[in-house]
PQR file of N, CA, C, O and H, with PARSE charges and radii, in Angstrom:
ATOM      1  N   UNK A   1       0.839  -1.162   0.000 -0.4000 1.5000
ATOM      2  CA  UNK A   1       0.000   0.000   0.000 -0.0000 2.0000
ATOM      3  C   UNK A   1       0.891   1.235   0.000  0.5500 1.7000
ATOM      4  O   UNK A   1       1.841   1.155   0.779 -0.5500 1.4000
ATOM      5  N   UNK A   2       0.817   2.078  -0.529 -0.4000 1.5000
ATOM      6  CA  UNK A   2       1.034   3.173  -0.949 -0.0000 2.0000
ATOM      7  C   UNK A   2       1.239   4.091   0.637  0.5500 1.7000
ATOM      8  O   UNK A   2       0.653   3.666   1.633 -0.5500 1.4000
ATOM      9  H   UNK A   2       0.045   2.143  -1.162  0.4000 1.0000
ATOM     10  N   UNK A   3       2.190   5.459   0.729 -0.4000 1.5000
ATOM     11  CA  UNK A   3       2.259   5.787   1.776 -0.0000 2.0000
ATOM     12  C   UNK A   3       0.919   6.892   1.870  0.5500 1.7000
ATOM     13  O   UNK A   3       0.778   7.763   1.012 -0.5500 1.4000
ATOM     14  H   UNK A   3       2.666   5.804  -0.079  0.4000 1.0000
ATOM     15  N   UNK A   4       0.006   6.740   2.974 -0.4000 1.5000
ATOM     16  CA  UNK A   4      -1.537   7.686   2.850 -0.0000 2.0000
ATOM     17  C   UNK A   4      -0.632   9.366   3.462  0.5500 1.7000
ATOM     18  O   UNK A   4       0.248   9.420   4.321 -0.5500 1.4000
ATOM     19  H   UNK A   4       0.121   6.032   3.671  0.4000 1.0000
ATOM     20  N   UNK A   5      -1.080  10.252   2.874 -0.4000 1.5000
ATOM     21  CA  UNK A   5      -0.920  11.421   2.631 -0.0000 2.0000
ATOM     22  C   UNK A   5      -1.324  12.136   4.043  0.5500 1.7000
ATOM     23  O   UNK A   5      -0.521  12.881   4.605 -0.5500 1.4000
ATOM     24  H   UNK A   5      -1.795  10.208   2.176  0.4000 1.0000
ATOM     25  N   UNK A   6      -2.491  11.891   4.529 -0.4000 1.5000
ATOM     26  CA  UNK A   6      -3.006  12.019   6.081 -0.0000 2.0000
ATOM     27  C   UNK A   6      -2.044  11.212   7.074  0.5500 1.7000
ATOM     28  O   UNK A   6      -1.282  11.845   7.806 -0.5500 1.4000
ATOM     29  H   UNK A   6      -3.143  11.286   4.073  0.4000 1.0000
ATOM     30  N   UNK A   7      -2.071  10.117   7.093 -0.4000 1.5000
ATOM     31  CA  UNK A   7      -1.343   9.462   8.060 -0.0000 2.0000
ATOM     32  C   UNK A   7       0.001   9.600   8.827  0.5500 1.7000
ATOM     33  O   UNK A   7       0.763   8.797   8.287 -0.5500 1.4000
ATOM     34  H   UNK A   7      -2.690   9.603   6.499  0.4000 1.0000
ATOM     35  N   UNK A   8       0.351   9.947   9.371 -0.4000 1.5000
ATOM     36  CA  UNK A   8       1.778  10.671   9.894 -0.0000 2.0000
ATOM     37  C   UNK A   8       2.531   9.033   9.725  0.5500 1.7000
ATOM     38  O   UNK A   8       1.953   8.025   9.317 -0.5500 1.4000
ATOM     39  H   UNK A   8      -0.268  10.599   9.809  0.4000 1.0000
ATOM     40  N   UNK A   9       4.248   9.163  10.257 -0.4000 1.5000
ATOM     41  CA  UNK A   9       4.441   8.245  10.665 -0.0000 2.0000
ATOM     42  C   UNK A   9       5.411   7.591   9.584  0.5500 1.7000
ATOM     43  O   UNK A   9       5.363   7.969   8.414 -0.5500 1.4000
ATOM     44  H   UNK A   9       4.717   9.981  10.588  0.4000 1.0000
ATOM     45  N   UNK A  10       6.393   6.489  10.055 -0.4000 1.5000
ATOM     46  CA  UNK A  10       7.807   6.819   9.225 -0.0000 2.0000
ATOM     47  C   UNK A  10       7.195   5.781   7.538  0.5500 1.7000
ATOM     48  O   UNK A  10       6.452   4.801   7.516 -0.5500 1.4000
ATOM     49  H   UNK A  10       6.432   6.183  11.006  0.4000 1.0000
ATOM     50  N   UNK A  11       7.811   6.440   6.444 -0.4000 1.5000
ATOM     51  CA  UNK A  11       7.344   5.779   5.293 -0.0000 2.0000
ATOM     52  C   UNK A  11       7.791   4.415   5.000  0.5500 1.7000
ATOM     53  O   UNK A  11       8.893   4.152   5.481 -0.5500 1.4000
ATOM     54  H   UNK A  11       8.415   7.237   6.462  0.4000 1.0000
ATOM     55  N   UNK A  12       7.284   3.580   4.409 -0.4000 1.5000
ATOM     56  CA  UNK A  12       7.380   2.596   4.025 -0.0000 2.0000
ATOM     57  C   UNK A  12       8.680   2.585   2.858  0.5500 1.7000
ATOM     58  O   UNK A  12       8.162   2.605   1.741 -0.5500 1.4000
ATOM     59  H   UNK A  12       6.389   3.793   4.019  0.4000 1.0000
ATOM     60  N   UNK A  13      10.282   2.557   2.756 -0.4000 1.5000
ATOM     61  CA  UNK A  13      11.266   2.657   1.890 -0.0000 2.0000
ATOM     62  C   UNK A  13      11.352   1.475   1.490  0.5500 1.7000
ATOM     63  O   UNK A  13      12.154   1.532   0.559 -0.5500 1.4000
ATOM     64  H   UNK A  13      10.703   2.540   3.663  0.4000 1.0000
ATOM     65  N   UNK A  14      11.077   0.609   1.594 -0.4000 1.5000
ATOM     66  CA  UNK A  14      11.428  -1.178   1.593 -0.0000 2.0000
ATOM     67  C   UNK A  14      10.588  -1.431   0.210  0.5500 1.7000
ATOM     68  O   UNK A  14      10.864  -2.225  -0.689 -0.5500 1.4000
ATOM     69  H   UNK A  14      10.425   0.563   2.351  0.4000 1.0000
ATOM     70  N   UNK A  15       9.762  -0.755   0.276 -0.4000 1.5000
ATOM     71  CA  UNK A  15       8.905  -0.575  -1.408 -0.0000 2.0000
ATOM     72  C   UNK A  15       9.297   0.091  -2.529  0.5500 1.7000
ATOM     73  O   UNK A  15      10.419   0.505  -2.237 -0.5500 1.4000
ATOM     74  H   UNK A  15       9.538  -0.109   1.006  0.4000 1.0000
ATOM     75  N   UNK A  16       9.069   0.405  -3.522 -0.4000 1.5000
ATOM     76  CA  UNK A  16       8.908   1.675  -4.540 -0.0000 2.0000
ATOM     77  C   UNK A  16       7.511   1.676  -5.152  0.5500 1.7000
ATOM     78  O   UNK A  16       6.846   0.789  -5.688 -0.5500 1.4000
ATOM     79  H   UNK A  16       8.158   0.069  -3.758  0.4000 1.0000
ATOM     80  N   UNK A  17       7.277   3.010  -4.886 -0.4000 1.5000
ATOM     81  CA  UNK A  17       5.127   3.092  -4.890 -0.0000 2.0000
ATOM     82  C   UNK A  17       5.866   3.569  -6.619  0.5500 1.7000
ATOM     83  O   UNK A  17       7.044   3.900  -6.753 -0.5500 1.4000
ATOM     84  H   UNK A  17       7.817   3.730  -4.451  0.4000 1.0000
ATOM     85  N   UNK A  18       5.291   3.526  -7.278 -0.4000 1.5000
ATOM     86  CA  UNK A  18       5.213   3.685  -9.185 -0.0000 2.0000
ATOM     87  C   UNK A  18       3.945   5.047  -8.816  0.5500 1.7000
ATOM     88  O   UNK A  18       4.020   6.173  -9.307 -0.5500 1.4000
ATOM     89  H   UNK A  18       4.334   3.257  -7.169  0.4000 1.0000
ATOM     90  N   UNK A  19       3.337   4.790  -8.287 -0.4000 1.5000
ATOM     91  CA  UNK A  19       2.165   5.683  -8.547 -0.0000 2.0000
ATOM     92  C   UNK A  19       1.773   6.846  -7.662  0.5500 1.7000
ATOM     93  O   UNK A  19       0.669   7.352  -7.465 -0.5500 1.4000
ATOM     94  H   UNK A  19       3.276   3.875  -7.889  0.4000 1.0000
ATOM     95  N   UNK A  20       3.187   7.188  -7.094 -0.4000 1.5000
ATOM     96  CA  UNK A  20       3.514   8.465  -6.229 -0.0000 2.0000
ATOM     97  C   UNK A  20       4.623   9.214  -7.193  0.5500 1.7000
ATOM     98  O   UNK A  20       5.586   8.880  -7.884 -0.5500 1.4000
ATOM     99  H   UNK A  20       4.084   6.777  -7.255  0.4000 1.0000
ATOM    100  N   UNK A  21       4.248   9.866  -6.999 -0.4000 1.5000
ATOM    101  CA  UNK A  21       5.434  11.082  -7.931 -0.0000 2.0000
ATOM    102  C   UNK A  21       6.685  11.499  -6.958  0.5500 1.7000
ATOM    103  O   UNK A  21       7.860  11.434  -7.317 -0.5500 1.4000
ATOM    104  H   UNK A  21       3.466  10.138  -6.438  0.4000 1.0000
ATOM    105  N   UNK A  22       6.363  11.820  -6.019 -0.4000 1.5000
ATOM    106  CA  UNK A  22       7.479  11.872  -4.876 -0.0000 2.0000
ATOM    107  C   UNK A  22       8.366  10.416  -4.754  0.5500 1.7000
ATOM    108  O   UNK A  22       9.364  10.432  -4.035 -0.5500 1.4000
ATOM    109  H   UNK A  22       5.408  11.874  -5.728  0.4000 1.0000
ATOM    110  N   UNK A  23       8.098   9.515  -5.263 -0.4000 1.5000
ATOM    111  CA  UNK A  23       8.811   8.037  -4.787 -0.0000 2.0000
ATOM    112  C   UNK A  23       9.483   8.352  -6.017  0.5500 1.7000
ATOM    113  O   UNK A  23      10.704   8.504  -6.053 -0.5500 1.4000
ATOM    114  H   UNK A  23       7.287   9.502  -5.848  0.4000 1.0000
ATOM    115  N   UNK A  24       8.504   8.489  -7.359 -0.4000 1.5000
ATOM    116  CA  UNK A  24       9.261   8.282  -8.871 -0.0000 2.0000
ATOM    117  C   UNK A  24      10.648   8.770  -8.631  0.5500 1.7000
ATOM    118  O   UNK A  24      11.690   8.128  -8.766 -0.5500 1.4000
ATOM    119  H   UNK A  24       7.512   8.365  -7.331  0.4000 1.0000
ATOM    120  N   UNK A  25      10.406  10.756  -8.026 -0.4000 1.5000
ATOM    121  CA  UNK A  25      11.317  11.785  -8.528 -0.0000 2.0000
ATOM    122  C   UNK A  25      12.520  11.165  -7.177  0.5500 1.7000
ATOM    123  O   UNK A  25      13.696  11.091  -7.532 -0.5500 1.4000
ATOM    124  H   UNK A  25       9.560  11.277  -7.917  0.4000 1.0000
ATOM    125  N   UNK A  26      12.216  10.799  -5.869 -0.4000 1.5000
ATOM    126  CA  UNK A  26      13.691  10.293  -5.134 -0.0000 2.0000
ATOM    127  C   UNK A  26      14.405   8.669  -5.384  0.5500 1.7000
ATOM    128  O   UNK A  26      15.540   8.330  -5.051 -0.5500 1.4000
ATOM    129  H   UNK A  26      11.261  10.859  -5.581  0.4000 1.0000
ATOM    130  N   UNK A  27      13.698   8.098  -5.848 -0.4000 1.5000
ATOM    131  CA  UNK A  27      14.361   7.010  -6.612 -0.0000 2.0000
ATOM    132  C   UNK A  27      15.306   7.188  -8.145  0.5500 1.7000
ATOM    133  O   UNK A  27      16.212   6.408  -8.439 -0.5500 1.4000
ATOM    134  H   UNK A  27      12.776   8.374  -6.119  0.4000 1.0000
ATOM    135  N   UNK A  28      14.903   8.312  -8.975 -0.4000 1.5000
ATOM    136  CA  UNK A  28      14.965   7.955 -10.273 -0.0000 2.0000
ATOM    137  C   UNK A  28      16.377   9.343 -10.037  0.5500 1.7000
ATOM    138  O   UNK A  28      17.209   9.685 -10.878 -0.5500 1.4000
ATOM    139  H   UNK A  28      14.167   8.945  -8.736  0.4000 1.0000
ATOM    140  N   UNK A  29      16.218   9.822  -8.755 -0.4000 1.5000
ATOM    141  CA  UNK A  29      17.599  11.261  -8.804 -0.0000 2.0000
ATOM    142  C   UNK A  29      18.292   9.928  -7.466  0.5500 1.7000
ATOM    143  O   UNK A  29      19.489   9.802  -7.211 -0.5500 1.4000
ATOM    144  H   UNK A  29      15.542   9.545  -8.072  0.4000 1.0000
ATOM    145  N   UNK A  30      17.665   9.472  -7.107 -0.4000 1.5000
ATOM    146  CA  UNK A  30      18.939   8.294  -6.170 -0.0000 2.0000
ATOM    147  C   UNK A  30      19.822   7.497  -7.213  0.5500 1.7000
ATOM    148  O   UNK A  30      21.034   7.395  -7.025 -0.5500 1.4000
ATOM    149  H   UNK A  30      16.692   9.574  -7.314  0.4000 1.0000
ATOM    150  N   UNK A  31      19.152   6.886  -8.405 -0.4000 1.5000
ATOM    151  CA  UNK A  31      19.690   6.460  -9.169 -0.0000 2.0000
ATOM    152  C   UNK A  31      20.317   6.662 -10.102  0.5500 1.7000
ATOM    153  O   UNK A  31      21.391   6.154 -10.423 -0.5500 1.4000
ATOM    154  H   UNK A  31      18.167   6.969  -8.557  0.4000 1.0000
ATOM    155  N   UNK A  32      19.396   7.808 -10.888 -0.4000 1.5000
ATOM    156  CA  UNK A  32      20.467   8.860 -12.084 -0.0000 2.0000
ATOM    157  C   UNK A  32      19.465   8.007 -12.971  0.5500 1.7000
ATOM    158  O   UNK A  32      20.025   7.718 -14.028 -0.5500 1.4000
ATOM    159  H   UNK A  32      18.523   8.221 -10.627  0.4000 1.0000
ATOM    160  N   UNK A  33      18.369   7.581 -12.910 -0.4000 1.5000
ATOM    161  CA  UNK A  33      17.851   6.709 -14.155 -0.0000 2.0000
ATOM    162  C   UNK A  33      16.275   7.699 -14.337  0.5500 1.7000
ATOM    163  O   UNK A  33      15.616   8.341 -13.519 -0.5500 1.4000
ATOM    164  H   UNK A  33      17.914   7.816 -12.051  0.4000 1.0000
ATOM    165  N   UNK A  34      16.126   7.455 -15.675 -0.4000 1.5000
ATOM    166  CA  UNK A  34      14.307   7.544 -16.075 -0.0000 2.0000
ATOM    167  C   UNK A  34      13.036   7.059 -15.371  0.5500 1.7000
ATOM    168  O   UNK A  34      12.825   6.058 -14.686 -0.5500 1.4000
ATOM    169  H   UNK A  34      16.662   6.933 -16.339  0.4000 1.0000
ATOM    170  N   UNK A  35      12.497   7.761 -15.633 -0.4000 1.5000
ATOM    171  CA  UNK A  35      11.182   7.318 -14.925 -0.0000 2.0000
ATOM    172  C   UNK A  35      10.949   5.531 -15.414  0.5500 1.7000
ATOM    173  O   UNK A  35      10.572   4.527 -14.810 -0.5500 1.4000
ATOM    174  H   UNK A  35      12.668   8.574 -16.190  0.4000 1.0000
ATOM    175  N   UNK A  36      11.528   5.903 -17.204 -0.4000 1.5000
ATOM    176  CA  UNK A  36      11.062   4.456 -17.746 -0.0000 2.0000
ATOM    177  C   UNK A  36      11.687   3.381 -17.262  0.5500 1.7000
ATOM    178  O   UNK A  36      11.312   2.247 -16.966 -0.5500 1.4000
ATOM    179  H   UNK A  36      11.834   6.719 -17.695  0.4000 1.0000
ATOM    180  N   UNK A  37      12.837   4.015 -17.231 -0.4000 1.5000
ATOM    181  CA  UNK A  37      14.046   2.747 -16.464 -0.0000 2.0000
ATOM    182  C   UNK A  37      13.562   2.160 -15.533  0.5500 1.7000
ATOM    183  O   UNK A  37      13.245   0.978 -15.672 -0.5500 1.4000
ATOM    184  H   UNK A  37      13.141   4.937 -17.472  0.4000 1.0000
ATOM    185  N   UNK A  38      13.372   2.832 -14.316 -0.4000 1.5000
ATOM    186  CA  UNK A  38      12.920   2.626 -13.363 -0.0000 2.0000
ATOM    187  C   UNK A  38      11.392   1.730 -12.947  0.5500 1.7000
ATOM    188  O   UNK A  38      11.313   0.976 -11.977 -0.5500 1.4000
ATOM    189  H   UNK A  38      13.630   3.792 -14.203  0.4000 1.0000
ATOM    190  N   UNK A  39      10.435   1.970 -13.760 -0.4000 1.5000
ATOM    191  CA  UNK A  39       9.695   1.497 -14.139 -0.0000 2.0000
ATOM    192  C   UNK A  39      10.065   0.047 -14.859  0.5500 1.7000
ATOM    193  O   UNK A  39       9.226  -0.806 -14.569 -0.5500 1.4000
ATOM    194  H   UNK A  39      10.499   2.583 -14.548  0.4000 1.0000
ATOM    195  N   UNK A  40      11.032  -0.394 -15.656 -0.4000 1.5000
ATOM    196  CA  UNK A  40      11.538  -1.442 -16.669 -0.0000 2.0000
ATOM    197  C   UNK A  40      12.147  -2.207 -15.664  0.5500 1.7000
ATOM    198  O   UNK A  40      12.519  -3.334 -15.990 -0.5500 1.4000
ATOM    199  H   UNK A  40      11.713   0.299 -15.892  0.4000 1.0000
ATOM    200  N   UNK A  41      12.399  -1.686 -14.059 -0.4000 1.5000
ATOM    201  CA  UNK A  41      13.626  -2.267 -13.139 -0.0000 2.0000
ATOM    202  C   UNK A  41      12.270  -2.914 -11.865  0.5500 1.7000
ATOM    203  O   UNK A  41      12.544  -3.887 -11.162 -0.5500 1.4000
ATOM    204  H   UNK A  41      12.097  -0.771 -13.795  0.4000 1.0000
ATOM    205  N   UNK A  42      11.020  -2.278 -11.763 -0.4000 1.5000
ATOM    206  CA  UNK A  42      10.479  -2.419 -11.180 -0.0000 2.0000
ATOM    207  C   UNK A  42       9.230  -4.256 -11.817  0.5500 1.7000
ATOM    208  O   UNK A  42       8.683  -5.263 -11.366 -0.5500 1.4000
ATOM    209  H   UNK A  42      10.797  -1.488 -12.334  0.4000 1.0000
ATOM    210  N   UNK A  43       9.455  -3.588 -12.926 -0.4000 1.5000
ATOM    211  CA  UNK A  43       8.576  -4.951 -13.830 -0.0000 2.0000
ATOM    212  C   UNK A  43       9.377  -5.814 -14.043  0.5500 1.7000
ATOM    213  O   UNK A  43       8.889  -6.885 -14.405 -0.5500 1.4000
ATOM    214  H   UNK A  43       9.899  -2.770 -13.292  0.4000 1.0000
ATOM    215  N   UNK A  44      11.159  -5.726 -13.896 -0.4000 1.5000
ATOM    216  CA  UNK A  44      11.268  -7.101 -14.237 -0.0000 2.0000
ATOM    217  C   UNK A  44      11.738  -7.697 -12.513  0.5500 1.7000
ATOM    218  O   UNK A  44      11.623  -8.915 -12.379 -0.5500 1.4000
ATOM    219  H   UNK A  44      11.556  -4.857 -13.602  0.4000 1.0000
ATOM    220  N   UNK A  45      12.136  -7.072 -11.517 -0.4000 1.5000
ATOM    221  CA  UNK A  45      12.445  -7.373 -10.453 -0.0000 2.0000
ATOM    222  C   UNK A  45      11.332  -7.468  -9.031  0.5500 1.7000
ATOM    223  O   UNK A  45      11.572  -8.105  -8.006 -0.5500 1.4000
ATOM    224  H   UNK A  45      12.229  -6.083 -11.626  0.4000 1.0000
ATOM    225  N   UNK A  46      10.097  -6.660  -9.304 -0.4000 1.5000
ATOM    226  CA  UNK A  46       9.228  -6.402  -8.391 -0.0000 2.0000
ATOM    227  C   UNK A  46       9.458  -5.104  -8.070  0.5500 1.7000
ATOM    228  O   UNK A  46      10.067  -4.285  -8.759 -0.5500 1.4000
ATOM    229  H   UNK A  46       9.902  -6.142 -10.137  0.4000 1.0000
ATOM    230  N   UNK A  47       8.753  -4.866  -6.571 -0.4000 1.5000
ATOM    231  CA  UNK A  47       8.603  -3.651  -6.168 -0.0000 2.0000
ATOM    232  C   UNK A  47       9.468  -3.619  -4.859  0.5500 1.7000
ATOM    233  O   UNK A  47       9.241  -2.713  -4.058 -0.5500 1.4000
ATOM    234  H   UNK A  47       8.259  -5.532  -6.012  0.4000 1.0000
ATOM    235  N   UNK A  48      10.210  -4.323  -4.650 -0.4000 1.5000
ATOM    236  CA  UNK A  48      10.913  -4.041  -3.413 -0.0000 2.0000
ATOM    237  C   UNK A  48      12.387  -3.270  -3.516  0.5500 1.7000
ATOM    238  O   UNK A  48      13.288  -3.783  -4.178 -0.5500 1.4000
ATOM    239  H   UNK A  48      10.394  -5.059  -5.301  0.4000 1.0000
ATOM    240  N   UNK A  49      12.564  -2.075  -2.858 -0.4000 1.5000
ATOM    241  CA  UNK A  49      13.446  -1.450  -3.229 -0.0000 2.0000
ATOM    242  C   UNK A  49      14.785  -1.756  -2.833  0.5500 1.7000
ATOM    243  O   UNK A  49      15.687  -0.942  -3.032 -0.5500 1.4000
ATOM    244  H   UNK A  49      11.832  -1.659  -2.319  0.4000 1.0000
ATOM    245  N   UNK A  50      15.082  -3.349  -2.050 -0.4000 1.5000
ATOM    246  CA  UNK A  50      16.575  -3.667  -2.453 -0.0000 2.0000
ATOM    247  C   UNK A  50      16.757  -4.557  -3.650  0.5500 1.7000
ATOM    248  O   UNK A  50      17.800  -4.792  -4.259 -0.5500 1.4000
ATOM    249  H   UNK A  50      14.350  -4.011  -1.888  0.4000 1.0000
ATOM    250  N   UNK A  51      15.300  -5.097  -3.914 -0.4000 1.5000
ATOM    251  CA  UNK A  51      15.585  -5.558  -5.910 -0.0000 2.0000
ATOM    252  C   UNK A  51      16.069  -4.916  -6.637  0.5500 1.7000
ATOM    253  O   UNK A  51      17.195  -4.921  -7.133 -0.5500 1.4000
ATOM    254  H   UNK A  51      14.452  -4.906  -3.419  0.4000 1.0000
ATOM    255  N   UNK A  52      14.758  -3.964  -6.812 -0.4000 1.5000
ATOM    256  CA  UNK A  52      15.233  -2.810  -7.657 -0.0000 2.0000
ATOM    257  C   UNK A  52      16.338  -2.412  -7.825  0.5500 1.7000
ATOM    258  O   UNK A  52      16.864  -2.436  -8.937 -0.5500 1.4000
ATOM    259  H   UNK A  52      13.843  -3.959  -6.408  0.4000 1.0000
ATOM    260  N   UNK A  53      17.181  -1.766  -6.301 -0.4000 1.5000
ATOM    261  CA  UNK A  53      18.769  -1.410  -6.000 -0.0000 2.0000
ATOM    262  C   UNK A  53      19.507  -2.014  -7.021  0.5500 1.7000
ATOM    263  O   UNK A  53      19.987  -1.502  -8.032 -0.5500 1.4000
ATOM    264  H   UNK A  53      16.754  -1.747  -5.397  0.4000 1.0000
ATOM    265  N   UNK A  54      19.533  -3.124  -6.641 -0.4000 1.5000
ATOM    266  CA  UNK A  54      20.282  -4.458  -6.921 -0.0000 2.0000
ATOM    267  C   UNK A  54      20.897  -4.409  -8.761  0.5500 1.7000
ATOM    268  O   UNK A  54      21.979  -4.142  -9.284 -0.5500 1.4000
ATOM    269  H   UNK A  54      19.143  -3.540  -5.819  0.4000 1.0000
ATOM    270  N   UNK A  55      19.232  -4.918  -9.390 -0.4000 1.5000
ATOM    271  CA  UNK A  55      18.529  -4.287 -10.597 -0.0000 2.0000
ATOM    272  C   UNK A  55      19.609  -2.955 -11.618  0.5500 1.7000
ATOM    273  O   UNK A  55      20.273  -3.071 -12.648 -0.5500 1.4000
ATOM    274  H   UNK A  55      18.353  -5.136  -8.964  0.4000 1.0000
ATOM    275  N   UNK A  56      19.422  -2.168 -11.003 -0.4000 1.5000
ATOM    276  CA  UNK A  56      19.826  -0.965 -11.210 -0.0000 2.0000
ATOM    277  C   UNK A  56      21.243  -0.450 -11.183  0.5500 1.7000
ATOM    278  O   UNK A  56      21.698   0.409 -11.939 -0.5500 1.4000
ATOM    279  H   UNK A  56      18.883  -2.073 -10.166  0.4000 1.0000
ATOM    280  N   UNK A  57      21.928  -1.123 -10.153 -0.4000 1.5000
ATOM    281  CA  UNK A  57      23.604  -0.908 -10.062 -0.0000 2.0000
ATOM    282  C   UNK A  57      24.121  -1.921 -10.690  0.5500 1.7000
ATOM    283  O   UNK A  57      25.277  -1.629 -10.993 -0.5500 1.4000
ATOM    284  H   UNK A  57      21.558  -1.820  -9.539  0.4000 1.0000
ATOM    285  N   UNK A  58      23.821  -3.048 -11.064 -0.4000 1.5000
ATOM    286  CA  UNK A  58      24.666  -4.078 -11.840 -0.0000 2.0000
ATOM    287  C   UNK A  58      25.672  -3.818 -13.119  0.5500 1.7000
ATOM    288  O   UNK A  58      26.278  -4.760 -13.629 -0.5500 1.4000
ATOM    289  H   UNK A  58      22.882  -3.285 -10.817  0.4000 1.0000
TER
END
């Protein structure tokens, strides 16, 4: 689930939400990659953001 906008309280990083713009823009400047990339790293590895990591620095 996605981090709720109301809800206080520390975010969920262990994910990457695709459908938050704030996750897109600190993942994709953590990485130096495209939205698409990122997106291409998320579909072939899942959504967990030490896949992704992983994914992405190889």
């Amino acid at each position: 689930m996605a981090d709720g906008k109301i809800i206080r309280g520390p975010q969920d990083r262990s994910r990457v939400a695709m459908g938050e713009d704030y996750e897109i823009d600190y993942r994709t400047g953590k990485f130096g990659v495209s939205r698409e990339r990122l997106q291409g790293a998320v579909d072939a590895v899942g959504n967990r953001a030490d896949a992704v990591e992983r994914y992405l620095t190889r």
